[in-house]
C-alpha positions in Angstrom: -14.1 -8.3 -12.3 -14.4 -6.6 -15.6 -17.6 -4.6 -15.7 -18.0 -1.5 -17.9 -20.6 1.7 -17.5 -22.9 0.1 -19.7 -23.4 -3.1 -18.0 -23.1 -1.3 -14.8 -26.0 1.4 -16.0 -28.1 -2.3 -16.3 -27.7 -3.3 -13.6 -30.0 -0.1 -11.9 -33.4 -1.4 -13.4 -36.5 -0.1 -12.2 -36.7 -3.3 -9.7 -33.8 -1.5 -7.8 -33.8 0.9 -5.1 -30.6 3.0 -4.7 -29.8 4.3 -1.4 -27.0 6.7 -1.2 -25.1 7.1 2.3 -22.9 10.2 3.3 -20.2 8.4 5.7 -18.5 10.1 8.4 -16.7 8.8 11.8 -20.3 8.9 13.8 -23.3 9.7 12.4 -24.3 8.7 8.8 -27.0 10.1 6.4 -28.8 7.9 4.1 -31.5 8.5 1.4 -33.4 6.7 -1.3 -34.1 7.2 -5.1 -35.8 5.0 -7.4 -33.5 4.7 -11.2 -35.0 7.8 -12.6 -33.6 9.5 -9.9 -37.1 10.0 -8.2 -36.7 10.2 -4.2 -38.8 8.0 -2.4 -38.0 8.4 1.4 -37.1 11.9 3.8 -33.4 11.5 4.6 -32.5 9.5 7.6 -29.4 9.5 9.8 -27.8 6.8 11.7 -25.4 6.1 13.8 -22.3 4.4 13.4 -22.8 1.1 15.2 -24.7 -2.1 15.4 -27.7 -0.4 16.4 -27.4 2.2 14.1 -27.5 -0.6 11.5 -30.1 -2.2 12.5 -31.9 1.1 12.2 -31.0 2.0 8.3 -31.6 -1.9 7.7 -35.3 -1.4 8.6 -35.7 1.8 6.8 -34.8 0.5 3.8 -36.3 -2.5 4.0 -40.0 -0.6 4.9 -39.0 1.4 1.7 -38.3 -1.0 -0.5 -41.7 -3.3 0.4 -43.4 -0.1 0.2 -41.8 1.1 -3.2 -41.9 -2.7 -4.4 -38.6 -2.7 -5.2 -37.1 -6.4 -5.4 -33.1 -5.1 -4.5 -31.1 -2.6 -3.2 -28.1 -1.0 -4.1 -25.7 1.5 -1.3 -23.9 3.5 -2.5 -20.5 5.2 -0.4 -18.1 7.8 -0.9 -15.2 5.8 0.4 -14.1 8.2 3.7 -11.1 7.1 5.1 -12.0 3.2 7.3 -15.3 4.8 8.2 -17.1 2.9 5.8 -15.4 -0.4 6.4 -17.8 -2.0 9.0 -21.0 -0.4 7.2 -20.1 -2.2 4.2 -19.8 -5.8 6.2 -23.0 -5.7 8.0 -25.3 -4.4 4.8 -23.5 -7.1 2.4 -24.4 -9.6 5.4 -28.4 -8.3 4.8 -28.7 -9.1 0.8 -27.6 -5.4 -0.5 -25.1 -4.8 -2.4 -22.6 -2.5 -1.8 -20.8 -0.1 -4.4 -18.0 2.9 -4.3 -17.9 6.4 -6.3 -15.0 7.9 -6.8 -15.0 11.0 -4.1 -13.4 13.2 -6.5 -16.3 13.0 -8.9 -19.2 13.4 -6.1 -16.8 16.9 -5.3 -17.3 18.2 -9.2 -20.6 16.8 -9.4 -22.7 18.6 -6.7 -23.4 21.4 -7.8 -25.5 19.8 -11.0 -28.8 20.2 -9.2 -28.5 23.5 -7.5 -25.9 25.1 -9.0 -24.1 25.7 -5.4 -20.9 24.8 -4.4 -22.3 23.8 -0.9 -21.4 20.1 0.8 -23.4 19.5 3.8 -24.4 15.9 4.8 -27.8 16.2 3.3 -27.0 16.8 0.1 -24.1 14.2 -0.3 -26.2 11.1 -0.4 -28.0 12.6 -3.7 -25.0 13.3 -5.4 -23.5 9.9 -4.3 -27.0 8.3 -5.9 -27.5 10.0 -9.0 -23.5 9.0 -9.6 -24.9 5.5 -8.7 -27.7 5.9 -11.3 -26.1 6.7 -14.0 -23.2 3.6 -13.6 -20.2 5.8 -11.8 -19.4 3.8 -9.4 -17.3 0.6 -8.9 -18.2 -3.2 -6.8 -15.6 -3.2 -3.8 -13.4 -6.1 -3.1 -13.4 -7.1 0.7 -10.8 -9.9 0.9 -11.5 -13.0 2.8 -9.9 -16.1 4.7 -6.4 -16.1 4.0 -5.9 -13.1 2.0 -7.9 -11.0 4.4 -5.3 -12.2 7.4 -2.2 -11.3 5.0 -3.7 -7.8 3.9 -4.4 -7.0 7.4 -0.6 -8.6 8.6 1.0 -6.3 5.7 -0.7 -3.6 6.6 1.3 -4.1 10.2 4.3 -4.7 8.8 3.9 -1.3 6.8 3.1 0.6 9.8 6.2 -0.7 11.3 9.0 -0.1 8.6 7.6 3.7 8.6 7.9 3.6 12.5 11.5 2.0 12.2 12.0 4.6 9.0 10.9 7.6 11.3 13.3 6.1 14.7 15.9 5.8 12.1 15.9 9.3 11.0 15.7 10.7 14.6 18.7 8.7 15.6 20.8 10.0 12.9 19.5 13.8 13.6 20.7 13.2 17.7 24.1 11.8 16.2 24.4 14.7 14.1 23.8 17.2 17.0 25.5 15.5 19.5 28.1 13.2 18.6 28.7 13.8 14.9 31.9 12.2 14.7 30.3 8.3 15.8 29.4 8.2 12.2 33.1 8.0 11.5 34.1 5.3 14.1 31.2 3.0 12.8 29.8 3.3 9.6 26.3 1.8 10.8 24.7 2.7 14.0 22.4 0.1 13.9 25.7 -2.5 14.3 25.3 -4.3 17.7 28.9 -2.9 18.8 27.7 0.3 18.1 24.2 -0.2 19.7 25.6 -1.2 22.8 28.5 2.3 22.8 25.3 4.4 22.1 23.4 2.9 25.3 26.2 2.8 27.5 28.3 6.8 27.1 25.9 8.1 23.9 27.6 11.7 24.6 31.0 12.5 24.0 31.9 13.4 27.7 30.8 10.2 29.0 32.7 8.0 26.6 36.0 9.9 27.5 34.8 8.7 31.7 34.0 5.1 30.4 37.3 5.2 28.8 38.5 2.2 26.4 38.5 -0.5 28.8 35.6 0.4 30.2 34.6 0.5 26.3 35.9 -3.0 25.6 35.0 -4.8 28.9 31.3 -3.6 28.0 31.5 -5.2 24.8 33.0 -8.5 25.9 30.0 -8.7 28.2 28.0 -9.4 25.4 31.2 -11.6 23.7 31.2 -8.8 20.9 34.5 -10.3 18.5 34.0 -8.2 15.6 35.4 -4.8 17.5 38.3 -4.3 20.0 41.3 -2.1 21.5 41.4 -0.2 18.4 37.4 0.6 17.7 37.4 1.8 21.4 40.4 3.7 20.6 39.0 5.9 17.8 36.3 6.5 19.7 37.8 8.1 22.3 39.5 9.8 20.5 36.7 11.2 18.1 35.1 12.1 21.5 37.7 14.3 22.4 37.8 16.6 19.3 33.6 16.1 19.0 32.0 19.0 17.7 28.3 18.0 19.2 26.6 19.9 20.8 27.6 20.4 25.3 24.6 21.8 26.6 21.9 19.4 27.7 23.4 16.4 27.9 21.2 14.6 30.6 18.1 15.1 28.2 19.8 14.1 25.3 21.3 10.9 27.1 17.5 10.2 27.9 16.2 10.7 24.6 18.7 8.7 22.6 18.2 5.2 25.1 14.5 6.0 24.6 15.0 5.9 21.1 17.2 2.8 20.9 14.6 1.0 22.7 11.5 2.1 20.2 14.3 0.7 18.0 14.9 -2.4 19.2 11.0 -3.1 20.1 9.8 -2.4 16.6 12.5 -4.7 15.2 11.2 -7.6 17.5 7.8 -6.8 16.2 8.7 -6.3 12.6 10.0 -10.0 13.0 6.8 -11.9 14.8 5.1 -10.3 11.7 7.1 -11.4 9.1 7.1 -14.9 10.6 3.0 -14.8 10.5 3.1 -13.1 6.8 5.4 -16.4 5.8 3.1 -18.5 7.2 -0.1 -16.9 5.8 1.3 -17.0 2.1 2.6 -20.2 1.9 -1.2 -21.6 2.3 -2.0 -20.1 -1.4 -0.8 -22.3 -4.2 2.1 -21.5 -6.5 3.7 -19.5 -4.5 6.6 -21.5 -3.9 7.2 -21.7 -7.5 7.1 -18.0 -7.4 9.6 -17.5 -4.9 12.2 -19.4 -6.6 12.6 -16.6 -9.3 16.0 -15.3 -8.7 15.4 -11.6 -7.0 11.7 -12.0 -6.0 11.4 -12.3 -2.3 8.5 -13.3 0.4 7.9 -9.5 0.9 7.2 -8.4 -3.0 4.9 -11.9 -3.3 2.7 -11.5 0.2 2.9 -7.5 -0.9 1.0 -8.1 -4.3 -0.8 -11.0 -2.7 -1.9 -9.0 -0.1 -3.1 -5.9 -2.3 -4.3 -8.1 -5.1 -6.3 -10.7 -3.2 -7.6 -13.9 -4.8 -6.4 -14.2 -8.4 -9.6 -16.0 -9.9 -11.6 -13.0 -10.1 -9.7 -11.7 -12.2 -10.3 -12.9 -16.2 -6.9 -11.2 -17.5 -3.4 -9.7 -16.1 -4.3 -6.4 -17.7 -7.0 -6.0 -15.3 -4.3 -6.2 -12.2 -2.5 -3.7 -14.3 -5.3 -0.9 -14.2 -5.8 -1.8 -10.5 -2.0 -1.0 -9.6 -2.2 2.3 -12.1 -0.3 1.5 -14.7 -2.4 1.8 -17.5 -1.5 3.9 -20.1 -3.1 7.3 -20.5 -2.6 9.8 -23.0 -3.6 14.1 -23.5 -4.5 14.8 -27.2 -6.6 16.9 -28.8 -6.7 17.9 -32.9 -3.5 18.1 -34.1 -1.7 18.1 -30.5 -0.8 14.9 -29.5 0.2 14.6 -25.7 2.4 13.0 -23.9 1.7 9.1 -22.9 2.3 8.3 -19.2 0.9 5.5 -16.4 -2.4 7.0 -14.7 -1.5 6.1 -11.3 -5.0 5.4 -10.3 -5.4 2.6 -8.1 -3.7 0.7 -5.1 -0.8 3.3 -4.6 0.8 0.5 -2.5 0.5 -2.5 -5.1 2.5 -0.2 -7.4 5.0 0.5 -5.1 5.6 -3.0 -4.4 5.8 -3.8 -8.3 8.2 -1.1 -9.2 10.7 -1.4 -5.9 10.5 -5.2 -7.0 12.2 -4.8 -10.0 15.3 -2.9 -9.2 16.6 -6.1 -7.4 15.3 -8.4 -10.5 17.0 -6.1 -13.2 19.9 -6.6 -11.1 19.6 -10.3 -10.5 17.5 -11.4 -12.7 19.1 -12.8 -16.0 16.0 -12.7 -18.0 15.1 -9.7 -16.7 18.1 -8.4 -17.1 18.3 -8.9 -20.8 14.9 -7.6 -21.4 15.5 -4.3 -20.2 18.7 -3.8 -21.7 16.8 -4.6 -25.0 14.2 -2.3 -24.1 16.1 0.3 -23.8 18.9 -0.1 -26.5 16.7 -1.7 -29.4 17.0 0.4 -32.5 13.2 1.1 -33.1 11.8 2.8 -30.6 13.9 2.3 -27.3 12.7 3.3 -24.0 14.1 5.1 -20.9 15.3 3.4 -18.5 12.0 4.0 -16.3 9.9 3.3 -19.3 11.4 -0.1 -19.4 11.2 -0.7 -15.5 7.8 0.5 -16.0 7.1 -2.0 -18.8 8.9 -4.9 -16.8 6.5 -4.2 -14.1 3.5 -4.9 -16.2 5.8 -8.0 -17.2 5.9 -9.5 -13.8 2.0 -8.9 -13.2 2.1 -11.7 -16.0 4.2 -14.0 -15.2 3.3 -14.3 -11.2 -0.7 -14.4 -12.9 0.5 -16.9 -14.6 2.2 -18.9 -12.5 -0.1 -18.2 -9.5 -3.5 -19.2 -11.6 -2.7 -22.0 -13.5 -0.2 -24.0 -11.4 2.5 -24.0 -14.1 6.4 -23.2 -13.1 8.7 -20.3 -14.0 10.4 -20.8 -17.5 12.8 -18.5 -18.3 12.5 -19.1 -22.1 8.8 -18.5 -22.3 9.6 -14.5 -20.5 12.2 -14.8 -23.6 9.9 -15.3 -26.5 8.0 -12.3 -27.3 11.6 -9.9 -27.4 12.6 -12.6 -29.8 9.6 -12.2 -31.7 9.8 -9.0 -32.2 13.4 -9.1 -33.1 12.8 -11.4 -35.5 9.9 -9.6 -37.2 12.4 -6.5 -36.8 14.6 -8.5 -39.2 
């Protein structure tokens, strides 16, 4: 996994031809350089499917016998998922695939001509000359089980923001309509006060159901929690509503529409989680890892998922720079900038890190008493997001740790190094 510019520059010897391909949703455009930066071939575009493959596999092939070259090396400007089945089928025909960063092919085109232009004929250059000269970085496509869990998180991501989105629009029709429902029930999403929204979601039409017709409703679906004096209050609250009178019908319509989305997603979001449970309990140590008081299924398949396999990694640190939070720092002479994380990386892996360590502060003794050390220790203490920040990198340790080597979780070992520390303090 670890690979720096200089061993990366090595690896483009004059026995490699680099190919540099401009991706977009149909038609790519290819073309190929020797290391010096020499082009060897008119550029060629293909289309994005099998036999558009087939076509840029035979072009480069003819090129490289021709050049008598002995590899080849493609390099992509990672566009969105365009790129995706490209990069399968040419690692599949003994080339090896590599991305550059697209921010650095945008500041770097104009080197040759001096002209801010981007057309799909001059990308590839600029994507191989980054290649050339080592700017670029060896993709990780996950396979077998971690594959199936990236692609089952990635679901079950799709649907919380779903669920998140049907959330928010249910609370905006309540507010319009029937503001005062918040009051009766604290929580919408209650099944008492699912089934009141379905049956008379408008004011007017819980005042006609009336509260028998409220409670009879529930005790259809032997509802105990609610009763005479729930359907009370709500007919009440109905009857001094400040919502909204006009359009009614519609809004009727759009809030059952609404509770169904809901109620389909949450079915979904379930037969998802149930598969994601399945999927990462076939990697070992992660039953150890769940028995850490505040770490749950979702945080472990989350960094499992956005990590992949743990062995090609040779140290935690490296997971550390792939969720972005490395330390970067703006100096220069005498000014010496502020030090903050670089957020580069999987976006989603450090999201998952940092939402997992609210509940472990909270729950977590060792956890716990680190970051109240962290942040009251009398040399140097941290913020309190400088020490979640910290704990984070902490976590990516111990679940390496555990997850690598097969050992358990020792809360005296997380321990040691603040007692270190306070003891060379003394």
């Amino acid at each position: 996994m670890k690979c720096n510019q200089n061993q990366r520059i090595l690896q483009v010897s004059e026995a490699v031809l680099i190919i540099g391909i401009d991706v977009a949703s149909e038609i790519h455009y290819a073309r190929a350089f020797d290391n010096r930066g020499v082009e060897q071939a008119k550029v060629v575009r293909f289309t994005n499917d099998v036999e558009g493959f087939k076509a840029f596999t035979r072009w480069a092939d003819v090129i490289r016998q021709k050049t008598g070259k002995q590899s080849i090396i493609v390099g992509l400007e990672p566009t969105g998922h365009y790129w995706f089945n490209l990069a399968q089928y040419s690692k599949g025909h003994r080339m090896k695939i590599v991305l550059v960063n697209p921010f650095a092919v945008k500041r770097s085109k104009e080197l040759d001509d001096n002209n801010p232009t981007k057309n799909d004929r001059k990308d590839p250059k600029t994507i191989a000359m980054l290649v050339k000269d080592g700017r670029y970085m060896e993709p990780y496509m996950p396979e077998g089980v971690y594959a199936e869990l990236r692609a089952a998180m990635n679901t079950r991501w799709q649907i919380v923001k779903n669920l998140t989105s049907i959330k928010n629009q249910v609370n905006r029709w309540l507010h319009i309509y029937f503001p005062e429902f918040l009051r009766v029930f604290a929580d919408w999403e209650g099944t008492a006060a699912r089934i009141a929204l379905r049956e008379c979601p408008t004011p007017k039409q819980v005042m006609e159901k009336g509260v028998e017709g409220i409670i009879a409703r529930w005790k259809q679906d032997k509802i105990r929690a609610v009763g005479q004096k729930r359907a009370e209050r709500l007919v009440e609250a109905a009857k001094s509503s400040a919502g909204i009178t006009d359009g009614h019908q519609a809004a009727a319509m759009e809030i059952s529409i609404l509770l169904e989305d809901y109620e389909r997603k949450n079915k979904q979001y379930e037969a998802v989680m149930d598969l994601v449970e399945q999927l990462v309990k076939q990697i070992p140590g992660v039953e150890e890892l769940v028995k850490m008081k505040g770490l749950g299924i979702v945080t472990v398949a989350g960094f499992l998922a956005e990590v992949g396999d743990l062995s090609r990694f040779s140290h935690p640190k490296q997971i550390q720079k792939l969720a972005g939070l490395n330390l970067k720092e703006n100096s220069s002479g005498k000014n010496k900038g502020k030090t903050t994380i670089s957020k580069r990386g999987r976006k989603r892996l450090r999201a998952i890190l940092f939402r997992a360590m609210i509940p472990l502060v909270a729950k977590n003794d060792e956890f716990r008493v680190i970051h109240n050390y962290y942040i009251t220790r009398q040399g140097n203490p941290l913020k309190k997001m400088q020490s979640l920040i910290l704990l984070c990198c902490k976590l990516i340790r111990v679940m390496y740790a555990i997850l690598t080597k097969g050992i358990g979780y020792e809360a005296e070992k997380l321990l040691q190094d603040m007692r270190k520390t306070e003891l060379l303090a003394a």
